[in-house]
PDBQT receptor file of N, H, CA, C and O in Angstrom, charges set to zero:
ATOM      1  N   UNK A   1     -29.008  26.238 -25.110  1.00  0.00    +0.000 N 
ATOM      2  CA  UNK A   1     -28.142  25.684 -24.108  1.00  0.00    +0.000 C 
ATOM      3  C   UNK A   1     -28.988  24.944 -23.088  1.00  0.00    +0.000 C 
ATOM      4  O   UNK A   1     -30.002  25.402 -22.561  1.00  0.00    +0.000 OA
ATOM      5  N   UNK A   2     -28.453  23.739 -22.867  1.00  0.00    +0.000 N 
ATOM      6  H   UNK A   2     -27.630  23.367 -23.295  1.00  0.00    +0.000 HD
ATOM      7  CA  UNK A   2     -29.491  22.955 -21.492  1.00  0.00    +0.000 C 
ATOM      8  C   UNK A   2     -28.270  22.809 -20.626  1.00  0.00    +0.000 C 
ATOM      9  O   UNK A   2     -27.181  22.545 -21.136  1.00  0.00    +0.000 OA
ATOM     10  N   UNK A   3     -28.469  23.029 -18.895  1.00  0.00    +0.000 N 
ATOM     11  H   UNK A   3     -29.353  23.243 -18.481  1.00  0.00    +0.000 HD
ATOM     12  CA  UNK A   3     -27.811  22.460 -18.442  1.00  0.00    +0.000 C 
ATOM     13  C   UNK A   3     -28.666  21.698 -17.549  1.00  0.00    +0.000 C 
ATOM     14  O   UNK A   3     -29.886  21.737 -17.396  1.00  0.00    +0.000 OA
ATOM     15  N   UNK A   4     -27.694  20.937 -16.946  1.00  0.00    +0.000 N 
ATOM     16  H   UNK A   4     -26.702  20.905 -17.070  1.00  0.00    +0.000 HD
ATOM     17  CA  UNK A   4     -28.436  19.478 -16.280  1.00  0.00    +0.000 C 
ATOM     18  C   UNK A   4     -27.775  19.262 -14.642  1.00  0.00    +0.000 C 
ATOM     19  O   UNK A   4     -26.581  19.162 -14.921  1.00  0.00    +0.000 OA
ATOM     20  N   UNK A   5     -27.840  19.164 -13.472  1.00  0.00    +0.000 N 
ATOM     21  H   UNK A   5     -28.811  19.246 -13.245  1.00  0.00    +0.000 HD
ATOM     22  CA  UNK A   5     -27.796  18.630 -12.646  1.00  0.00    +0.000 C 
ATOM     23  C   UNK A   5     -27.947  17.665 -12.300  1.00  0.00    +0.000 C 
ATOM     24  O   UNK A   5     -29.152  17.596 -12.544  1.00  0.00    +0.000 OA
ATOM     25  N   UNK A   6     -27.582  16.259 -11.665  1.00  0.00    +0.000 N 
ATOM     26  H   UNK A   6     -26.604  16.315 -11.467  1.00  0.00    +0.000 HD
ATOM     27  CA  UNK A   6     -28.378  15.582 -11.487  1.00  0.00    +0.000 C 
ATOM     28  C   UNK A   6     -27.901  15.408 -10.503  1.00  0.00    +0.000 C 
ATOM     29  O   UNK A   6     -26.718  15.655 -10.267  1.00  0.00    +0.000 OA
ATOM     30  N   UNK A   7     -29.067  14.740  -9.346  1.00  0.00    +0.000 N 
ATOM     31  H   UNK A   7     -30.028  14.540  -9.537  1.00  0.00    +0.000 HD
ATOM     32  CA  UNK A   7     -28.889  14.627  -7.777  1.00  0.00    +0.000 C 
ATOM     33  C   UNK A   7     -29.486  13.034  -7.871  1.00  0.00    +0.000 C 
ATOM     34  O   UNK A   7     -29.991  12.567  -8.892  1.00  0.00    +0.000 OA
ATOM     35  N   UNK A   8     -29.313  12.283  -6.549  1.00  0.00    +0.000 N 
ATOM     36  H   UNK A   8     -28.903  12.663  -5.720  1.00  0.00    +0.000 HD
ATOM     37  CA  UNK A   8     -29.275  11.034  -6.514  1.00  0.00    +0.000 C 
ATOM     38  C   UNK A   8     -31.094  10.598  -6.026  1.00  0.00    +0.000 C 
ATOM     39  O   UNK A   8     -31.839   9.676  -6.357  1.00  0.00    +0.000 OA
ATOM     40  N   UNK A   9     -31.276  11.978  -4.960  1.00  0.00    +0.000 N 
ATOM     41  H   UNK A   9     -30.671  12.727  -4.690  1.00  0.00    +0.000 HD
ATOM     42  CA  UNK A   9     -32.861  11.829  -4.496  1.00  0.00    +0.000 C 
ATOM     43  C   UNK A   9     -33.857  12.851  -5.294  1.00  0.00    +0.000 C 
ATOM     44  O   UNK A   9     -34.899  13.436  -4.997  1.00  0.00    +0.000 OA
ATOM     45  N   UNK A  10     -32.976  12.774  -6.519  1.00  0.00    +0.000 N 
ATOM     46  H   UNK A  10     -32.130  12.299  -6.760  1.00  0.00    +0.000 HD
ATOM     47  CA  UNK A  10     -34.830  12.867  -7.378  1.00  0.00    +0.000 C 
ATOM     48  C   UNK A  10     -34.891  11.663  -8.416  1.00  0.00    +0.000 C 
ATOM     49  O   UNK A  10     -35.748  11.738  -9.297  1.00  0.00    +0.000 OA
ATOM     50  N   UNK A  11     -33.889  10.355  -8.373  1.00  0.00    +0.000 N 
ATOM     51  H   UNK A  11     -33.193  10.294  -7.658  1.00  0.00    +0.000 HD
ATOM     52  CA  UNK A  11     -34.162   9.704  -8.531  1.00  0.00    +0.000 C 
ATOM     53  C   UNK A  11     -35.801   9.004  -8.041  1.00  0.00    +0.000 C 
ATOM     54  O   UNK A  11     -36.001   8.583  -6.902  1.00  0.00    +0.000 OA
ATOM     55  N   UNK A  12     -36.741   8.994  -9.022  1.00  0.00    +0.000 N 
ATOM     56  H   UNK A  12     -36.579   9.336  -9.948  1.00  0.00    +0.000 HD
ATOM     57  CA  UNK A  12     -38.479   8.848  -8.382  1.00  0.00    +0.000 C 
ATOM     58  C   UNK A  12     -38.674   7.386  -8.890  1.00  0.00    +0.000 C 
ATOM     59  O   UNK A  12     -39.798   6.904  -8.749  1.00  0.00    +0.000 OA
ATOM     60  N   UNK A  13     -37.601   6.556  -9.523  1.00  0.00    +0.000 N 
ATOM     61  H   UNK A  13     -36.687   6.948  -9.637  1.00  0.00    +0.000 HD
ATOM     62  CA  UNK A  13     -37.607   5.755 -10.197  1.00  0.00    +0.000 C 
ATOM     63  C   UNK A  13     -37.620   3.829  -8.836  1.00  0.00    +0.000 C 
ATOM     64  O   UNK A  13     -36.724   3.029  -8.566  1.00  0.00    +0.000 OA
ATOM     65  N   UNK A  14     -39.344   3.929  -8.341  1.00  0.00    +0.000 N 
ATOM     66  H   UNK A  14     -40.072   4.579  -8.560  1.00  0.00    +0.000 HD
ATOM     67  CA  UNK A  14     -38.757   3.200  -6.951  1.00  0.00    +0.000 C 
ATOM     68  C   UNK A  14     -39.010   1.674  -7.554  1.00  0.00    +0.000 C 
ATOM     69  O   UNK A  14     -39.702   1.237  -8.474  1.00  0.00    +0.000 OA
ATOM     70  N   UNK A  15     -38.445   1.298  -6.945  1.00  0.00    +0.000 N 
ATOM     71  H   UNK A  15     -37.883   1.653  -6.197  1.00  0.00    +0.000 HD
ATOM     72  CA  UNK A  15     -38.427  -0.524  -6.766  1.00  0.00    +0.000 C 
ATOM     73  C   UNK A  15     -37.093  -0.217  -8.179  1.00  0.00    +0.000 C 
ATOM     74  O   UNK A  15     -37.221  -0.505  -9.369  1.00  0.00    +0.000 OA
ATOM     75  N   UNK A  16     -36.199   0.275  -7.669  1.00  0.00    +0.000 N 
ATOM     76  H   UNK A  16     -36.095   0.509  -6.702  1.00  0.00    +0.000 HD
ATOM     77  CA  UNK A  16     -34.687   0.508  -8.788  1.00  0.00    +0.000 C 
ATOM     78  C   UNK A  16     -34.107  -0.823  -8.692  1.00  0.00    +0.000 C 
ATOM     79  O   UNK A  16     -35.052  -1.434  -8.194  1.00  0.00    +0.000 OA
ATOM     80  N   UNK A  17     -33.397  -1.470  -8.807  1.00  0.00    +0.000 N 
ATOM     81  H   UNK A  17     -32.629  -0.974  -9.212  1.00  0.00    +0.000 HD
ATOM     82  CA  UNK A  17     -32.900  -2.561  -9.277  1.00  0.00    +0.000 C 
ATOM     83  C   UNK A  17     -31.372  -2.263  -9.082  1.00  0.00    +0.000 C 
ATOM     84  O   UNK A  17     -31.034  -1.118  -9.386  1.00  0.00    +0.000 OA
ATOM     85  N   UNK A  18     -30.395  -3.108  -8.625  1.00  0.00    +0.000 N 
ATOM     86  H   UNK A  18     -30.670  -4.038  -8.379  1.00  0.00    +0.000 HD
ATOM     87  CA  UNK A  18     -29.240  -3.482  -8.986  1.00  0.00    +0.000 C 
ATOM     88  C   UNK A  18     -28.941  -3.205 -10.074  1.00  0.00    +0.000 C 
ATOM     89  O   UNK A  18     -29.656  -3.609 -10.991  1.00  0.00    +0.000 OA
ATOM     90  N   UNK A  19     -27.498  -2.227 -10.416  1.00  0.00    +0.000 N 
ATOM     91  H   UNK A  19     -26.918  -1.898  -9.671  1.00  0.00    +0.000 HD
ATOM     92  CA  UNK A  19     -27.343  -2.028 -12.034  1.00  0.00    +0.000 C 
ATOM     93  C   UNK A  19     -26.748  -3.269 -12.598  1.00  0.00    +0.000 C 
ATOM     94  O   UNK A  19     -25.592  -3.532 -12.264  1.00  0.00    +0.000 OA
ATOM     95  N   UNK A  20     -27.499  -4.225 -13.566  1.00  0.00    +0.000 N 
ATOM     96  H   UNK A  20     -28.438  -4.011 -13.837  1.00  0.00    +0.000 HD
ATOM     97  CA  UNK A  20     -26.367  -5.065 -14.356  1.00  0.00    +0.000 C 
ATOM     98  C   UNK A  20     -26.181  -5.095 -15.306  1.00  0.00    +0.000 C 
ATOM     99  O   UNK A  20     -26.943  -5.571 -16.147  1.00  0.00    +0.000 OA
ATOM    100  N   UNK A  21     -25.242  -4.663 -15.490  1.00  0.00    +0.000 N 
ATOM    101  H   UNK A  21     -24.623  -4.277 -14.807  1.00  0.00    +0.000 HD
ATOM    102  CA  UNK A  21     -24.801  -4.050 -17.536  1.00  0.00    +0.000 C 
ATOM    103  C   UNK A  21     -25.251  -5.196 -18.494  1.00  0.00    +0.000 C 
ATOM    104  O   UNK A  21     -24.991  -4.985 -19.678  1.00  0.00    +0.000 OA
ATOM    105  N   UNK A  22     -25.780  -6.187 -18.245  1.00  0.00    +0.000 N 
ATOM    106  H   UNK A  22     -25.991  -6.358 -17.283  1.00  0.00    +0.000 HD
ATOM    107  CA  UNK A  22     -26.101  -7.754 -19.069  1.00  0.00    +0.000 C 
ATOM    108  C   UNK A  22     -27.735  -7.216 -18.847  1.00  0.00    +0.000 C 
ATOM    109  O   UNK A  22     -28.483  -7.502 -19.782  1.00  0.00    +0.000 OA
ATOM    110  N   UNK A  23     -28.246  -6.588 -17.880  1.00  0.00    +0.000 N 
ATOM    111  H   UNK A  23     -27.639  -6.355 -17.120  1.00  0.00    +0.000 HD
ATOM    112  CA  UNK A  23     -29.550  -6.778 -18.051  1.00  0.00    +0.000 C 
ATOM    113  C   UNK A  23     -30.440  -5.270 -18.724  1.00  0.00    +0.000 C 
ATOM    114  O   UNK A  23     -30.656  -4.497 -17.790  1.00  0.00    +0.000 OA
ATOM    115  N   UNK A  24     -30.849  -4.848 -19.763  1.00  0.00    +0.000 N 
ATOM    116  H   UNK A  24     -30.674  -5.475 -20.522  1.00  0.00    +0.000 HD
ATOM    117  CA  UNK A  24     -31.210  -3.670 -20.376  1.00  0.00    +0.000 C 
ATOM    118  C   UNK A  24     -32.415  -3.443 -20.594  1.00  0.00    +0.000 C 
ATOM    119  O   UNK A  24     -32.939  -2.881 -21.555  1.00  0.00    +0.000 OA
ATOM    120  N   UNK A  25     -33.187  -4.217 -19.016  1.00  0.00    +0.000 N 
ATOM    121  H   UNK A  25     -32.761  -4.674 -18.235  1.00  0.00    +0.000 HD
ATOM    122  CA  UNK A  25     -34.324  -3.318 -18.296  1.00  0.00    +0.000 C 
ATOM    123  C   UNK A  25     -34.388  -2.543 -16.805  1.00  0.00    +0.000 C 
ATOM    124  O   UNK A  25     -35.280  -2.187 -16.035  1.00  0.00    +0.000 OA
ATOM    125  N   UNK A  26     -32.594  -2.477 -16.858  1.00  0.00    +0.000 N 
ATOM    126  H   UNK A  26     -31.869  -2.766 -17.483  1.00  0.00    +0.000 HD
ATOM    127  CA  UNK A  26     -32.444  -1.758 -15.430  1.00  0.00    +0.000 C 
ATOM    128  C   UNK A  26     -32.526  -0.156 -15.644  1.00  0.00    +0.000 C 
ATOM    129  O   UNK A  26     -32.507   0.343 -16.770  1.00  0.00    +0.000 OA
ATOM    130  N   UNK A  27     -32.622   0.632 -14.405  1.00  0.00    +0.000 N 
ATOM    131  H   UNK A  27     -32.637   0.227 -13.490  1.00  0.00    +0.000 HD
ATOM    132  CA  UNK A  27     -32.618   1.967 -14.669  1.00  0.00    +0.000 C 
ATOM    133  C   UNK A  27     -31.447   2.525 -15.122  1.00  0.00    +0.000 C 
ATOM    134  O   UNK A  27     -30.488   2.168 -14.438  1.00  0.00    +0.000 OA
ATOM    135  N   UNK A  28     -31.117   3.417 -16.200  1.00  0.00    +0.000 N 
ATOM    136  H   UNK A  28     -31.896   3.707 -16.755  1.00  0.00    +0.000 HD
ATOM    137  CA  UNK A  28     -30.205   3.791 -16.562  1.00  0.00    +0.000 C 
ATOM    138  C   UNK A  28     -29.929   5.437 -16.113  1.00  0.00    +0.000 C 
ATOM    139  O   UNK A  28     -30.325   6.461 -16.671  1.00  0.00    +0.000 OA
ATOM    140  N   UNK A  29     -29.206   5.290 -15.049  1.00  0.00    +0.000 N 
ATOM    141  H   UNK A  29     -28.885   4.459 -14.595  1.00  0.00    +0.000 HD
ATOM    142  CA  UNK A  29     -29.598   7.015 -14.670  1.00  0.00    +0.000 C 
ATOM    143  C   UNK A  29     -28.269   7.198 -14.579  1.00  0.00    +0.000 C 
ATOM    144  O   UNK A  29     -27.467   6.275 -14.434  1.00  0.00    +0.000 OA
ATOM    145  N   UNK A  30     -27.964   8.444 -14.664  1.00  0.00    +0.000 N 
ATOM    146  H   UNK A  30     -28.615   9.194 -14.782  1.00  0.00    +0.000 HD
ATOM    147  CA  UNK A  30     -26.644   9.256 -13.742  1.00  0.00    +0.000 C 
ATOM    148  C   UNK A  30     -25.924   9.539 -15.261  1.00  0.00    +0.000 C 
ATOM    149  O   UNK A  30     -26.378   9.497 -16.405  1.00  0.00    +0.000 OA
ATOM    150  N   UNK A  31     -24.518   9.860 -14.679  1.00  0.00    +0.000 N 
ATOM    151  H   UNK A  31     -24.150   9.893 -13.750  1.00  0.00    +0.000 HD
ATOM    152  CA  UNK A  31     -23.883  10.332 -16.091  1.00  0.00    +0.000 C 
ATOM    153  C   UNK A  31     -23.061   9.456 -16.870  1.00  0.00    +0.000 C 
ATOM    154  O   UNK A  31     -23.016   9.564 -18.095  1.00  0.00    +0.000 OA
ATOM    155  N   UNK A  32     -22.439   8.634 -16.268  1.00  0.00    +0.000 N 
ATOM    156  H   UNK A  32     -22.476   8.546 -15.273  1.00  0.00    +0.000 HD
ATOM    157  CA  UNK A  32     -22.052   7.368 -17.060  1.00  0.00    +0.000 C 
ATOM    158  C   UNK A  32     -22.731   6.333 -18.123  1.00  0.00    +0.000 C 
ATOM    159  O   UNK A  32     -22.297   5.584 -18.998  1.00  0.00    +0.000 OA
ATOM    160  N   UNK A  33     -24.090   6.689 -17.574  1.00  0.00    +0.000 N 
ATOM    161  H   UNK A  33     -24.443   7.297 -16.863  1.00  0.00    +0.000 HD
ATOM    162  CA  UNK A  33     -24.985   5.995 -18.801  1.00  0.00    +0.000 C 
ATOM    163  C   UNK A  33     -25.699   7.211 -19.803  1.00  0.00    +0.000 C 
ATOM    164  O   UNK A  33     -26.066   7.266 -20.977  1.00  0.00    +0.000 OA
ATOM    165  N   UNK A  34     -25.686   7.641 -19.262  1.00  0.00    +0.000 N 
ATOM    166  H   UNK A  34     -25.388   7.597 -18.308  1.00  0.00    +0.000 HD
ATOM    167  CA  UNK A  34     -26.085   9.239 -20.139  1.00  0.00    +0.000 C 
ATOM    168  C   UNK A  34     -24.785   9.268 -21.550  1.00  0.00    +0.000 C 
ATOM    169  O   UNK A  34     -25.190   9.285 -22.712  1.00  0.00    +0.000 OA
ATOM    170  N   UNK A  35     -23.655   9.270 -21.320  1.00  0.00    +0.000 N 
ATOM    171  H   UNK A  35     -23.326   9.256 -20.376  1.00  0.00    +0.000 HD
ATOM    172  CA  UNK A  35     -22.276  10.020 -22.134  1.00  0.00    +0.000 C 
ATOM    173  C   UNK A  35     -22.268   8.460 -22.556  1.00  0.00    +0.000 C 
ATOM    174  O   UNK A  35     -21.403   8.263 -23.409  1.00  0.00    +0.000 OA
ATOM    175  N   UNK A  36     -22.890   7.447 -22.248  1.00  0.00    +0.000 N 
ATOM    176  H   UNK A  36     -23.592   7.607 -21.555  1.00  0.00    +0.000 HD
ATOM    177  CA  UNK A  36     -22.507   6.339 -23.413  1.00  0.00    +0.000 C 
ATOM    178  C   UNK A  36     -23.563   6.154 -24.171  1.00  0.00    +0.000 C 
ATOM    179  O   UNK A  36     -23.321   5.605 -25.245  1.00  0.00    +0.000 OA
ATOM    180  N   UNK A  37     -24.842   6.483 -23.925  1.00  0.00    +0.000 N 
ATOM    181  H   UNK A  37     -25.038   6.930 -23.052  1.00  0.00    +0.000 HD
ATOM    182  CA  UNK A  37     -25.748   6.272 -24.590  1.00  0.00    +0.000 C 
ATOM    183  C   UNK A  37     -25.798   7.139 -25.388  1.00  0.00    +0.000 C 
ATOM    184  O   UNK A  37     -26.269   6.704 -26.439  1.00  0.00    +0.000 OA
ATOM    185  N   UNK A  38     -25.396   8.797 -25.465  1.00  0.00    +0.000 N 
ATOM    186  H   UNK A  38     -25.014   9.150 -24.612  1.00  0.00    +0.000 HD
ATOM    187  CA  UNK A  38     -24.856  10.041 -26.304  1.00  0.00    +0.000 C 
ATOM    188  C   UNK A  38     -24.134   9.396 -27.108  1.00  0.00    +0.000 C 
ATOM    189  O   UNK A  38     -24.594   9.236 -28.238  1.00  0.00    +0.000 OA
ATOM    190  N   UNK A  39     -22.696   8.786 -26.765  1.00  0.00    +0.000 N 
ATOM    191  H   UNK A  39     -22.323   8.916 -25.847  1.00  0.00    +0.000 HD
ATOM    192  CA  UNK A  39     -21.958   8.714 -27.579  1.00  0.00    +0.000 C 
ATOM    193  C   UNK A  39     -21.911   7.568 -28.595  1.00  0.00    +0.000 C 
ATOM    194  O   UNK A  39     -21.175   7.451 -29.574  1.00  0.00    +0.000 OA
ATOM    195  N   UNK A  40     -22.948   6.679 -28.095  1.00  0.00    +0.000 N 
ATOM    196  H   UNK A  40     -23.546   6.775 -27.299  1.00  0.00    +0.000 HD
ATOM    197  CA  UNK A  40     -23.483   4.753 -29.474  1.00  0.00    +0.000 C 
ATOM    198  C   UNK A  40     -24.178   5.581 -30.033  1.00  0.00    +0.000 C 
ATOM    199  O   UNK A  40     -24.144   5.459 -31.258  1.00  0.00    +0.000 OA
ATOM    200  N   UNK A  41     -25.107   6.773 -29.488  1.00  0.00    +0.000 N 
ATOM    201  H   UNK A  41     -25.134   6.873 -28.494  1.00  0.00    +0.000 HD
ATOM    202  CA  UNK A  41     -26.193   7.208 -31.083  1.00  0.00    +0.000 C 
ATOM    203  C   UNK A  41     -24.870   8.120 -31.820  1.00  0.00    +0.000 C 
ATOM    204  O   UNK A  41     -24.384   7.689 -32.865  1.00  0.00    +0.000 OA
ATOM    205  N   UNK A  42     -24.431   9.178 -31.301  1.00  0.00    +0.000 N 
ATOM    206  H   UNK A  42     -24.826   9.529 -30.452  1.00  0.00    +0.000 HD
ATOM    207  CA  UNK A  42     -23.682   9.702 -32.263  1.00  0.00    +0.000 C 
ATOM    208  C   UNK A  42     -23.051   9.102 -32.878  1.00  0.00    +0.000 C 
ATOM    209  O   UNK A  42     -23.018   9.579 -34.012  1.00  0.00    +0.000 OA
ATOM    210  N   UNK A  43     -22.206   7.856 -32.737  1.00  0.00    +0.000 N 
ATOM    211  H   UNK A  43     -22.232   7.469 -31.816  1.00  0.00    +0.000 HD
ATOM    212  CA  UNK A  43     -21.342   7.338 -33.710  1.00  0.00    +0.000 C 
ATOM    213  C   UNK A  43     -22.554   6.438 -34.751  1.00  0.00    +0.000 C 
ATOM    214  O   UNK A  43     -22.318   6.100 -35.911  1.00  0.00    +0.000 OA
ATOM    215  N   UNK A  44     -23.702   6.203 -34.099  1.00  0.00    +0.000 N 
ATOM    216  H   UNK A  44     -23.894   6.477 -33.157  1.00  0.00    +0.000 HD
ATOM    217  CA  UNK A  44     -24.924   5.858 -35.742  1.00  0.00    +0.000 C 
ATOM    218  C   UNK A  44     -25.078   6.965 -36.453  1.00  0.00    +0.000 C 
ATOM    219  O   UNK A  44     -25.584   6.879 -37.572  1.00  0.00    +0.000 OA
ATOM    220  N   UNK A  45     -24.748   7.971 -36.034  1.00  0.00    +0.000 N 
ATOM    221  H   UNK A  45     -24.337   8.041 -35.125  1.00  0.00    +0.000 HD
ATOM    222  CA  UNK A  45     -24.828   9.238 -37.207  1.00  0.00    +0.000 C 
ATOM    223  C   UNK A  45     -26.598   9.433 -36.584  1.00  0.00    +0.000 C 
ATOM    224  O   UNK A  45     -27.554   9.221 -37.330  1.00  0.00    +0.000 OA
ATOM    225  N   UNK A  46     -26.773   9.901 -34.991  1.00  0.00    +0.000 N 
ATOM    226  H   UNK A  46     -25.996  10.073 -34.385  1.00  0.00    +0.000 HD
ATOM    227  CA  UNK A  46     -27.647   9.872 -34.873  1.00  0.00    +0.000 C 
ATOM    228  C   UNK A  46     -27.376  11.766 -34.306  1.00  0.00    +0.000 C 
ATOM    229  O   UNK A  46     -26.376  12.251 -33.775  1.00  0.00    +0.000 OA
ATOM    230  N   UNK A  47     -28.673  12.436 -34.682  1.00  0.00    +0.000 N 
ATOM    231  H   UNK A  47     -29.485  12.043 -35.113  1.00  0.00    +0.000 HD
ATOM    232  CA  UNK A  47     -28.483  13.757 -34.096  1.00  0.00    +0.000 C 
ATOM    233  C   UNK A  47     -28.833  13.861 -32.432  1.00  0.00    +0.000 C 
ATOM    234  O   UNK A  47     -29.966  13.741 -31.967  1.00  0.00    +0.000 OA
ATOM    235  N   UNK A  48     -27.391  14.153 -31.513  1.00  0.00    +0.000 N 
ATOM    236  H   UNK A  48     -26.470  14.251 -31.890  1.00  0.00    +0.000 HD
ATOM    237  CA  UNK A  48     -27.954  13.694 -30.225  1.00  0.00    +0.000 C 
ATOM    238  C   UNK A  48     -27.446  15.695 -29.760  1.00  0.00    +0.000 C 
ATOM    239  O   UNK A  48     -27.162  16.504 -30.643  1.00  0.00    +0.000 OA
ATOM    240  N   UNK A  49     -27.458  15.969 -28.576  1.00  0.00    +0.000 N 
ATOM    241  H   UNK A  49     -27.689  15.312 -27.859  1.00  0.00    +0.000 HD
ATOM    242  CA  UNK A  49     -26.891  17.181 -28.449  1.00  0.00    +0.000 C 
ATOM    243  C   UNK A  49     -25.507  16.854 -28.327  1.00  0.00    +0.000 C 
ATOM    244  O   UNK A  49     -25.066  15.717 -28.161  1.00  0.00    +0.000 OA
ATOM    245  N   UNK A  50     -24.668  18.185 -28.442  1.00  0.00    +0.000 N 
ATOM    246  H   UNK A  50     -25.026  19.109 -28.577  1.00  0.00    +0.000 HD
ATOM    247  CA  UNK A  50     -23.600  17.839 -28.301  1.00  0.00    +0.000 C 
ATOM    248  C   UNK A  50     -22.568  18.230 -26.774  1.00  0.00    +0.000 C 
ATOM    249  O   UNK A  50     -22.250  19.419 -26.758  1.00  0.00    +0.000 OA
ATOM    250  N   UNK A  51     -22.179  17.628 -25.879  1.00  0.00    +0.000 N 
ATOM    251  H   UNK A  51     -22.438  16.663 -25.892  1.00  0.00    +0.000 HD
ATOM    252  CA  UNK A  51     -21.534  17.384 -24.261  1.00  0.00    +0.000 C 
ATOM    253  C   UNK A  51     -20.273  18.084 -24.664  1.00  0.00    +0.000 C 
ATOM    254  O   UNK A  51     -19.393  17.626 -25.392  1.00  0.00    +0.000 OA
ATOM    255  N   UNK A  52     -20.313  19.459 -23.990  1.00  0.00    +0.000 N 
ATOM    256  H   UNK A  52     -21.028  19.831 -23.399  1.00  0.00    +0.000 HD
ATOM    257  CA  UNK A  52     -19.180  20.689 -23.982  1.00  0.00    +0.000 C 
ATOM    258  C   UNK A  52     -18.451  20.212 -22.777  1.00  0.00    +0.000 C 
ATOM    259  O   UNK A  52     -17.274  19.863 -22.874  1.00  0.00    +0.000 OA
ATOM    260  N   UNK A  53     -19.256  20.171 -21.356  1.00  0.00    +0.000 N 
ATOM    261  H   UNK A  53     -20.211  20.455 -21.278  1.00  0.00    +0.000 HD
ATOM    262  CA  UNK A  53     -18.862  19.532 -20.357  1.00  0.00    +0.000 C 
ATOM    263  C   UNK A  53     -19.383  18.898 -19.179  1.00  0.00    +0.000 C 
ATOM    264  O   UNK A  53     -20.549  19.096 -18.840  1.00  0.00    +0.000 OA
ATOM    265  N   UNK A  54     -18.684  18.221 -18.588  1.00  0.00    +0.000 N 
ATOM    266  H   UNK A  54     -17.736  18.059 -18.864  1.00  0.00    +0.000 HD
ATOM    267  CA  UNK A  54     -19.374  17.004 -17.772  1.00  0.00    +0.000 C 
ATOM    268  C   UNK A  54     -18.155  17.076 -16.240  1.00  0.00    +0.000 C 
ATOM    269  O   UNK A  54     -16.926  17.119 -16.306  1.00  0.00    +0.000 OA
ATOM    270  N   UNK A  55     -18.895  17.070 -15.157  1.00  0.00    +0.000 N 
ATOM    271  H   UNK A  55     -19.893  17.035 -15.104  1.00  0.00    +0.000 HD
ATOM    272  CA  UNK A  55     -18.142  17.237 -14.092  1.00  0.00    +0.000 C 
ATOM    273  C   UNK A  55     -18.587  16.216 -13.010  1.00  0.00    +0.000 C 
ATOM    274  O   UNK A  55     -19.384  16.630 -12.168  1.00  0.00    +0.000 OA
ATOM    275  N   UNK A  56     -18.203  15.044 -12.941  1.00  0.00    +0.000 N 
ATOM    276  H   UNK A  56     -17.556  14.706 -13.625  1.00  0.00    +0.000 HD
ATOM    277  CA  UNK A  56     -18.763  13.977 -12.222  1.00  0.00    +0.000 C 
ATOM    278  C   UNK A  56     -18.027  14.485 -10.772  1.00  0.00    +0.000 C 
ATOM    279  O   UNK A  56     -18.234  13.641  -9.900  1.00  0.00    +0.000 OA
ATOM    280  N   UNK A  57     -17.446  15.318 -10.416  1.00  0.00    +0.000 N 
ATOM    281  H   UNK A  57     -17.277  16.004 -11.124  1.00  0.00    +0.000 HD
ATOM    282  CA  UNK A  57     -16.775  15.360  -9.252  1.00  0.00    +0.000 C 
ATOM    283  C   UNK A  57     -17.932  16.484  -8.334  1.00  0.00    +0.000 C 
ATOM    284  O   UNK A  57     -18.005  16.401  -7.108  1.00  0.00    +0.000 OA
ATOM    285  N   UNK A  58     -18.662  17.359  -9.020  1.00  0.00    +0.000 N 
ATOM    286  H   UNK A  58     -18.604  17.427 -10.016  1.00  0.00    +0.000 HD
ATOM    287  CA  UNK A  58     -19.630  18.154  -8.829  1.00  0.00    +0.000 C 
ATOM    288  C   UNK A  58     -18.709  19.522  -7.954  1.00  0.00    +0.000 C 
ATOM    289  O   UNK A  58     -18.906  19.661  -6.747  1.00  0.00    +0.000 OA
ATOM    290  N   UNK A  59     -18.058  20.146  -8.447  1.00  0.00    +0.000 N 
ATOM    291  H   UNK A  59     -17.898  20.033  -9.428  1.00  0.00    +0.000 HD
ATOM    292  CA  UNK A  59     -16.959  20.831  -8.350  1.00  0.00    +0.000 C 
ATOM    293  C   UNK A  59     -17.802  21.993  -9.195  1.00  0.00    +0.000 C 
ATOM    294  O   UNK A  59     -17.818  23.166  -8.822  1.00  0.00    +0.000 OA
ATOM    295  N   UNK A  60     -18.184  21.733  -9.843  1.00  0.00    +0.000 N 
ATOM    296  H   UNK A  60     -18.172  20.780 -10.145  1.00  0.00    +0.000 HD
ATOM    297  CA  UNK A  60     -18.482  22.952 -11.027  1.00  0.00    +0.000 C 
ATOM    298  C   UNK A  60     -20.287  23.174 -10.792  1.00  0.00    +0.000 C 
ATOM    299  O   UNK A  60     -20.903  23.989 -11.478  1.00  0.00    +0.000 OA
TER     300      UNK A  60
């Protein structure tokens, strides 16, 4: 089992960039790019882990 947190200031990633979905040398952090990048390998039939649950509201 992994679980994951993620917070905005351990982002260590400096001189970050504007996100622009056209450009795919920007930083890809947080959970929205996480659960799509999970979910393009799994549908290649790629072995990724598998996301029981995800709480972007941080409630949980």
């Amino acid at each position: 089992m992994i679980i994951c947190s993620w917070a905005e200031a351990e982002n260590f990633w400096s001189g970050a960039r504007e996100a622009d979905p056209a450009d795919p040398f920007v930083p890809a952090s947080g959970l929205v790019p996480f659960l799509t990048a999970q979910r393009s390998l799994n549908s290649l039939g790629a072995r990724v882990p598998r996301v029981l649950l995800t709480d972007d509201s941080r409630r949980r």
